[in-house]
C-alpha positions as CSV (number, residue, x, y, z in Angstrom):
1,X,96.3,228.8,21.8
2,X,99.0,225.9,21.5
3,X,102.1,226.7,23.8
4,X,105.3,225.6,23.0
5,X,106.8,223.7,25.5
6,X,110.9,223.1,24.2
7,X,112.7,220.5,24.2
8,X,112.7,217.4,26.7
9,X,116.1,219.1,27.9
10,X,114.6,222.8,28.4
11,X,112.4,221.2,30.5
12,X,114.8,218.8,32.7
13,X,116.5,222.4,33.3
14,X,113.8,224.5,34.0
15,X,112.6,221.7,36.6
16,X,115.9,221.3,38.8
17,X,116.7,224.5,39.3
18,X,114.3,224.3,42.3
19,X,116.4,222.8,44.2
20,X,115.7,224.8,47.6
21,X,118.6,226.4,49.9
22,X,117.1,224.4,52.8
23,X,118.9,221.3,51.4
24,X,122.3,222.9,51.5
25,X,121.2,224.1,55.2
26,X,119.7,220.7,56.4
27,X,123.0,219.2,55.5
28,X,125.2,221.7,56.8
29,X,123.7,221.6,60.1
30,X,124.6,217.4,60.2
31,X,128.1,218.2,59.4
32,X,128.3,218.3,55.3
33,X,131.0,220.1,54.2
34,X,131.6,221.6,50.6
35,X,134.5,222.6,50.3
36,X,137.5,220.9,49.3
37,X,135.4,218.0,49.5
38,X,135.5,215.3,45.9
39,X,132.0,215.0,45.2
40,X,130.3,212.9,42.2
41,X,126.8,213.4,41.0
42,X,125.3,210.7,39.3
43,X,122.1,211.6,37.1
44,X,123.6,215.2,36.8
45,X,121.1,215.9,34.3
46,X,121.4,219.5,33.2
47,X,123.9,220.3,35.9
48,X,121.3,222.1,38.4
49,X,122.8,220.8,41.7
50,X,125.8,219.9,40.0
51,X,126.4,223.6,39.6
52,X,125.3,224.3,43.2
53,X,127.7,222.1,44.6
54,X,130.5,224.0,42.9
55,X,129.8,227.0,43.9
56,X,129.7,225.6,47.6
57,X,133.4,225.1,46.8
58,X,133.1,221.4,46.0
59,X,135.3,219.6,43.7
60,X,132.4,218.2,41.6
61,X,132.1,216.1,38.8
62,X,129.0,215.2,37.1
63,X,128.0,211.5,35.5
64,X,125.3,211.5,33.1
65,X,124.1,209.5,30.0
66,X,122.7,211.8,28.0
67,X,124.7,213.9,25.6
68,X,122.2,216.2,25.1
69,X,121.9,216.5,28.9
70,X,125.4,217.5,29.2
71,X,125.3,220.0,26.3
72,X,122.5,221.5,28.1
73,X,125.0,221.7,31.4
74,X,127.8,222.9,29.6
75,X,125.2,225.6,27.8
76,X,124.1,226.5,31.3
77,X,127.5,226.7,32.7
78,X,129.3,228.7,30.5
79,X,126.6,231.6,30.7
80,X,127.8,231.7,34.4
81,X,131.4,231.9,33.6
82,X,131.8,227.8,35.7
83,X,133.7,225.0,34.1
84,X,132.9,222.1,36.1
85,X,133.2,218.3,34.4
86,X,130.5,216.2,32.9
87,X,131.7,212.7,31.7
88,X,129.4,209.7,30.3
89,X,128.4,207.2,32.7
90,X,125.8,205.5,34.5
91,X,125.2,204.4,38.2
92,X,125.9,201.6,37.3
93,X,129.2,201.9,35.8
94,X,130.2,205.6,36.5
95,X,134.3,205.3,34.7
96,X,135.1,207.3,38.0
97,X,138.7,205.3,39.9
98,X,137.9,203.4,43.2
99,X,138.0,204.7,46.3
100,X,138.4,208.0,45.9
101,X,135.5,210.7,46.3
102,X,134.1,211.6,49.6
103,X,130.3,212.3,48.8
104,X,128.2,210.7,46.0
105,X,125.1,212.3,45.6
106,X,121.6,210.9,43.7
107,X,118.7,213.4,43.3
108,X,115.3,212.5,42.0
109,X,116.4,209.9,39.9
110,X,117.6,205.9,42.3
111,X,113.9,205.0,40.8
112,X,115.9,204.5,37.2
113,X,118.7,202.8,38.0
114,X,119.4,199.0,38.1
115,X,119.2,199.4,42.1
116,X,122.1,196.2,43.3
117,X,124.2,197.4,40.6
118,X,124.1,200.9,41.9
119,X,124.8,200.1,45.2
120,X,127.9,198.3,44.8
121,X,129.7,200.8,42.4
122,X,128.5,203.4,45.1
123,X,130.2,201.7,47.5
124,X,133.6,201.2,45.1
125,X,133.7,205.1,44.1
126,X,133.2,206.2,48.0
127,X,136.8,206.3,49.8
128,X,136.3,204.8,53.3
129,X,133.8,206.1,55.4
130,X,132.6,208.6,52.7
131,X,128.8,210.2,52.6
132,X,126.5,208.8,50.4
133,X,123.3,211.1,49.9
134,X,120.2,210.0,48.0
135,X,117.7,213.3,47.7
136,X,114.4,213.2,46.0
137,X,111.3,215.9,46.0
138,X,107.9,216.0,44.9
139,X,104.8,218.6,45.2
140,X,102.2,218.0,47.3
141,X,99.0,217.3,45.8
142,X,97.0,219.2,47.8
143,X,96.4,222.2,45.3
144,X,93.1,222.1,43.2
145,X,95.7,222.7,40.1
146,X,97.4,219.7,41.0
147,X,94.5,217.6,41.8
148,X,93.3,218.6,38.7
149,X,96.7,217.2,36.9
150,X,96.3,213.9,38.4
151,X,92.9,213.5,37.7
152,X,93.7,214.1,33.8
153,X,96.8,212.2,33.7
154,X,95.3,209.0,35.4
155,X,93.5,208.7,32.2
156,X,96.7,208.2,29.9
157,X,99.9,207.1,31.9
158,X,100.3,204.9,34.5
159,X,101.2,206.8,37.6
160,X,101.9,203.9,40.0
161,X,104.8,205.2,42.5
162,X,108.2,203.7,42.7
163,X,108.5,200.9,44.3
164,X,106.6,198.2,45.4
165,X,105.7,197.9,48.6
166,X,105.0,200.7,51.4
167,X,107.0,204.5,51.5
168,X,108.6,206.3,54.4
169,X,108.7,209.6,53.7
170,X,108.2,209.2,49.3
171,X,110.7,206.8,49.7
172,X,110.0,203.1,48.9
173,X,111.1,201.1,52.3
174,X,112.8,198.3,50.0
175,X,115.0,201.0,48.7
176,X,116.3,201.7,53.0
177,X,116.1,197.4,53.4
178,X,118.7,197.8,50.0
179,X,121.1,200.0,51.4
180,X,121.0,198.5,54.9
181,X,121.8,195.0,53.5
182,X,124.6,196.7,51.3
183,X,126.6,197.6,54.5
184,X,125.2,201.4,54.1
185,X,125.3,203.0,57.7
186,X,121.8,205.1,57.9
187,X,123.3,208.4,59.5
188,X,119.7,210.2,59.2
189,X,116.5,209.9,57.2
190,X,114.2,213.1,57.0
191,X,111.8,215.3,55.3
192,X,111.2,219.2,54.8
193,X,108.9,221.2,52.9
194,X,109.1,224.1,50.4
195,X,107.1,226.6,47.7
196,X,107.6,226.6,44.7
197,X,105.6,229.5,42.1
198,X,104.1,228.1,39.4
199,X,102.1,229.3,36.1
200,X,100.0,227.1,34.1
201,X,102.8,226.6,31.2
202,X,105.7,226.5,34.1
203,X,103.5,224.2,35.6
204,X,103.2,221.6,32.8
205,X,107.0,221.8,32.1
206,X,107.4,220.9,34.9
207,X,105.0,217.7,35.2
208,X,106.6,216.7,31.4
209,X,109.7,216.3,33.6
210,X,108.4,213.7,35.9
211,X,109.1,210.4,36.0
212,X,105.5,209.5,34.6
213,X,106.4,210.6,31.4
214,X,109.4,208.2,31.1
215,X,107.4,205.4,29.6
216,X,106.4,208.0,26.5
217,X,107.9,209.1,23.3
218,X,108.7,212.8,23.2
219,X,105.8,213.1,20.7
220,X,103.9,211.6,22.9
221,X,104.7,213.8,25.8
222,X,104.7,217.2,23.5
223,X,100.9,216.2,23.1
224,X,100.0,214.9,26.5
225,X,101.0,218.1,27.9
226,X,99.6,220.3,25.1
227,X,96.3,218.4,25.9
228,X,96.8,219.4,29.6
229,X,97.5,222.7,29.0
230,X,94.2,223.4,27.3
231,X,92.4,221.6,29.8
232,X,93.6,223.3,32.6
233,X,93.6,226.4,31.0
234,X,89.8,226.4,30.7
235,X,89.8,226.0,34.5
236,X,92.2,228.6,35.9
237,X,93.8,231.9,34.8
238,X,96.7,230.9,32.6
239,X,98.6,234.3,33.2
240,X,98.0,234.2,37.0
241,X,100.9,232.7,39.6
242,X,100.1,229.7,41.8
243,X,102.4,228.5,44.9
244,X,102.9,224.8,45.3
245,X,103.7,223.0,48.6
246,X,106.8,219.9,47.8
247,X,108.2,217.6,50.3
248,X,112.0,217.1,49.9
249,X,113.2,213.8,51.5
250,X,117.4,213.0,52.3
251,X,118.3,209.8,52.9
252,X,122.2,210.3,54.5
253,X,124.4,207.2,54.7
254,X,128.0,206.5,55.3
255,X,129.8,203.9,53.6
């Protein structure tokens, strides 16, 4: 049976809401506070921390390309009674004034950007001594379901990670030399791990939403996955729940 599997944005939705409260708790613990505080996502996607962050008490604006990303924010938004701002922009040239939030945040998504360009418009949005966090999480591929994705996928995408050279923690060391050379004070660098419960079609929406599938047309991807559906399907119960170990890795710097 084919399963529907939305739109590219139902997808990008569906995958950062798991977002775990450990991250919130991690930072809290090193002194991050919410409230009151100007705080620009870049890469806000559908809004899933964005959204988060707000209800922390932040005073948060999201940046994000896509207009169909930010319709899909505003969607999710206004079914929760929020209004938080979404402008167009990049990380590379975010329209936001110099010098005047406290925290920009980056979640799953530095490996896109135009990486020196980023930087030094990080560096002109941040007011002095502001917080710049860089988050990104991935699952563990430890579970016979996911090596089982990875063993299909190999044969149709290239699935080379980020980066070039050797990872600290899922994050490529060239990225830390970047941000070091940029004048970026490393305040801490660590990992945690979380669960996240999966079905088979959950499972694949959320795998359509990696980076892997950037180099794809959406037809393509629609098919990919509806190819990997069937074969997983004929190896595991597609009804029954499966929990997934990720690793979550913060890189926290101070301008």
């Amino acid at each position: 049976m084919e399963v529907n599997f939305g739109h590219v944005t139902s997808r990008y939705a569906a995958s950062g809401e798991d977002i775990p409260h450990q991250f919130f708790d991690t930072l809290k613990v090193r002194g991050i506070v919410w409230e009151g505080r100007k705080v620009a996502e870049i890469g806000s996607g559908t809004g899933a921390l964005t959204r988060k962050l707000h209800k922390r008490g932040a005073e948060v604006i999201g940046i994000e390309p896509s207009i169909e990303l930010r319709k899909a924010a505003k969607a999710l938004e206004s079914k929760q009674y929020l209004d938080i701002p979404y402008l167009t922009g990049t990380a590379e040239s975010t329209n936001l004034p110099d010098q005047y939030y406290d925290i920009t945040m980056i979640h799953r998504s530095w490996h896109l950007f135009d990486r020196p360009k980023a930087i030094s418009e990080m560096k002109r949005i941040l007011k002095e001594k502001g917080t710049f966090i860089v988050s990104d999480s991935s699952f563990v591929p430890n579970h016979e379901v996911a090596k089982d994705t990875m063993t299909f996928l190999n044969e149709y995408i290239d699935m080379t990670p980020s980066g070039s050279g050797n990872q600290l923690n899922g994050i490529p060391v060239e990225w830390l030399l970047e941000w070091q050379e940029a004048d970026f004070n490393l305040k801490d660098f660590y990992t945690f791990y979380y669960a996240v419960d999966f079905t088979l079609q959950s499972w694949c929406e959320r795998v359509g939403s990696l980076s892997w599938f950037t180099q794809l047309e959406d037809s393509e991807k629609e098919g990919l996955l509806q190819s990997l559906h069937t074969f997983l399907s004929g190896r595991y119960d597609p009804i029954r729940e499966f929990t997934l170990q990720h690793q979550f890795t913060v890189c926290l710097m101070k301008k």
